[in-house]
C-alpha positions as CSV (number, residue, x, y, z in Angstrom):
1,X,28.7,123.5,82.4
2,X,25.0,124.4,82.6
3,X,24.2,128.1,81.9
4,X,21.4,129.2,84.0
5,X,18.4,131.0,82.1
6,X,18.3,134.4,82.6
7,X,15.5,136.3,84.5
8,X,14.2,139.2,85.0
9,X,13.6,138.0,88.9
10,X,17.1,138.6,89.3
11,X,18.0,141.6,92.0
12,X,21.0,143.5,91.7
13,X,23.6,142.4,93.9
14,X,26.7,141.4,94.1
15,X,28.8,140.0,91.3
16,X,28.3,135.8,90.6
17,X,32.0,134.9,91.1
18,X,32.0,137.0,94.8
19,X,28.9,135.5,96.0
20,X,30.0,132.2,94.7
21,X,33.6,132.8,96.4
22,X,31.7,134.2,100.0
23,X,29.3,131.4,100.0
24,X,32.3,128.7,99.4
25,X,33.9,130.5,102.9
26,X,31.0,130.7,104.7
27,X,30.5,127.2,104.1
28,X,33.0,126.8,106.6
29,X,31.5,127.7,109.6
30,X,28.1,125.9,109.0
31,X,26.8,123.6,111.2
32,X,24.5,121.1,109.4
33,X,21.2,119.4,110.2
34,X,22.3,116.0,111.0
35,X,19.5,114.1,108.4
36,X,19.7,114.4,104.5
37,X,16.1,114.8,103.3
38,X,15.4,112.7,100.1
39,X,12.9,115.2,97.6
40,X,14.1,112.6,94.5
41,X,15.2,112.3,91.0
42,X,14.0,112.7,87.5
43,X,10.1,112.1,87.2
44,X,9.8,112.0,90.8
45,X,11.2,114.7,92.6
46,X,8.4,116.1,95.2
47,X,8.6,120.3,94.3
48,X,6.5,120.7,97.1
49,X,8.7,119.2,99.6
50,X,11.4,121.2,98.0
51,X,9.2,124.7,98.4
52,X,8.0,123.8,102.1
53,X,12.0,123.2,103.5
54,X,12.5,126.4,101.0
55,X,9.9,128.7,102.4
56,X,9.7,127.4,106.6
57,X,13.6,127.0,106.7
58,X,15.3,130.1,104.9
59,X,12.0,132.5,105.5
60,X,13.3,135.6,103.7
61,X,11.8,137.6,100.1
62,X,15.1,137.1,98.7
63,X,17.9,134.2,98.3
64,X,21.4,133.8,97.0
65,X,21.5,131.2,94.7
66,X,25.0,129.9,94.3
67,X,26.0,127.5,91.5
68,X,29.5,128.6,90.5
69,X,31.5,131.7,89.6
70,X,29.6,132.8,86.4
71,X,25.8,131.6,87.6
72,X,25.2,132.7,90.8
73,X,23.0,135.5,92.3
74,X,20.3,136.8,94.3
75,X,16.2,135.9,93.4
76,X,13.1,136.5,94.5
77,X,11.9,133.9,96.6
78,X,8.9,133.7,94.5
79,X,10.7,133.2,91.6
80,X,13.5,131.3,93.0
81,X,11.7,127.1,91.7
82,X,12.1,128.6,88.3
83,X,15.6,129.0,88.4
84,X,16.5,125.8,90.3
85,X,13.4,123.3,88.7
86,X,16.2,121.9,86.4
87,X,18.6,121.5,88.3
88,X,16.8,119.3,91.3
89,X,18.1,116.0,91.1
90,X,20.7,116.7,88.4
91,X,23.1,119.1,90.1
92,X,24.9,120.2,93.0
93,X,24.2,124.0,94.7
94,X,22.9,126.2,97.3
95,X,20.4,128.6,98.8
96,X,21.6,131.1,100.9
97,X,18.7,133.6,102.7
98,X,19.7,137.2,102.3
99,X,21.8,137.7,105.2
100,X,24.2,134.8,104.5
101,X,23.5,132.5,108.3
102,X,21.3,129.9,106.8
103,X,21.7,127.5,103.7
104,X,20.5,124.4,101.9
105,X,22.7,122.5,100.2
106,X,21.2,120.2,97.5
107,X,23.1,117.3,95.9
108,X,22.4,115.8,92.5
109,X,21.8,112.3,93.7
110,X,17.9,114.4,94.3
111,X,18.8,115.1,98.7
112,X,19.2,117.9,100.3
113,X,20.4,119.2,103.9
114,X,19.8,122.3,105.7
115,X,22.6,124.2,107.9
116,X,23.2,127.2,109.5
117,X,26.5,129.5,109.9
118,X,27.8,129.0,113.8
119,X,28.8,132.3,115.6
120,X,32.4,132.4,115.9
């Protein structure tokens, strides 16, 4: 298990294992863009794709990043590629905007695919 380095861009929020568990049943009711988007893999993976879909999809000053129980938690946007740089391409998580209805899921295999949380 990767530990995540830890920042001093981290907000106070809720504990990692809750947001990790929320996120995990939120999941649930997203409904997901219908096209992976390919950013890449080791050498090649295009950060500025990856900041663009960040930025024009999720628009908020602050995201949930949620990796698992014990590394998950709430980031500045502006700070948010430091966190997530090494895991691009590598590892599976999500970004969450602050009020929990949008999301990006990214896959190791370097893809990732936008949703949002359906109004039940």
């Amino acid at each position: 298990m990767r530990k995540i380095r830890s920042s001093d861009q981290m907000e106070k929020s809720m504990d990692s294992r809750l947001l990790y568990i929320m996120a995990r049943r939120l999941s649930e009711t997203v409904v997901w863009d219908k096209e992976w988007i390919h950013f890449g893999t080791g050498q090649e993976i295009n950060l500025t794709l990856v900041t663009e879909v960040i930025n024009n999809f999720l628009m908020d000053d602050h995201l949930n990043f949620v990796y698992n129980r014990g590394n998950s938690g709430s980031y500045q946007t502006k700070a948010i590629m430091g966190v997530i740089s090494d895991l691009l391409g590598k590892d599976t998580f999500q970004l969450w905007n602050s009020s929990m209805d949008k999301v990006i899921k990214f896959q190791s295999m370097g893809v990732l695919l936008p949703g949002r949380r359906q109004n039940i």
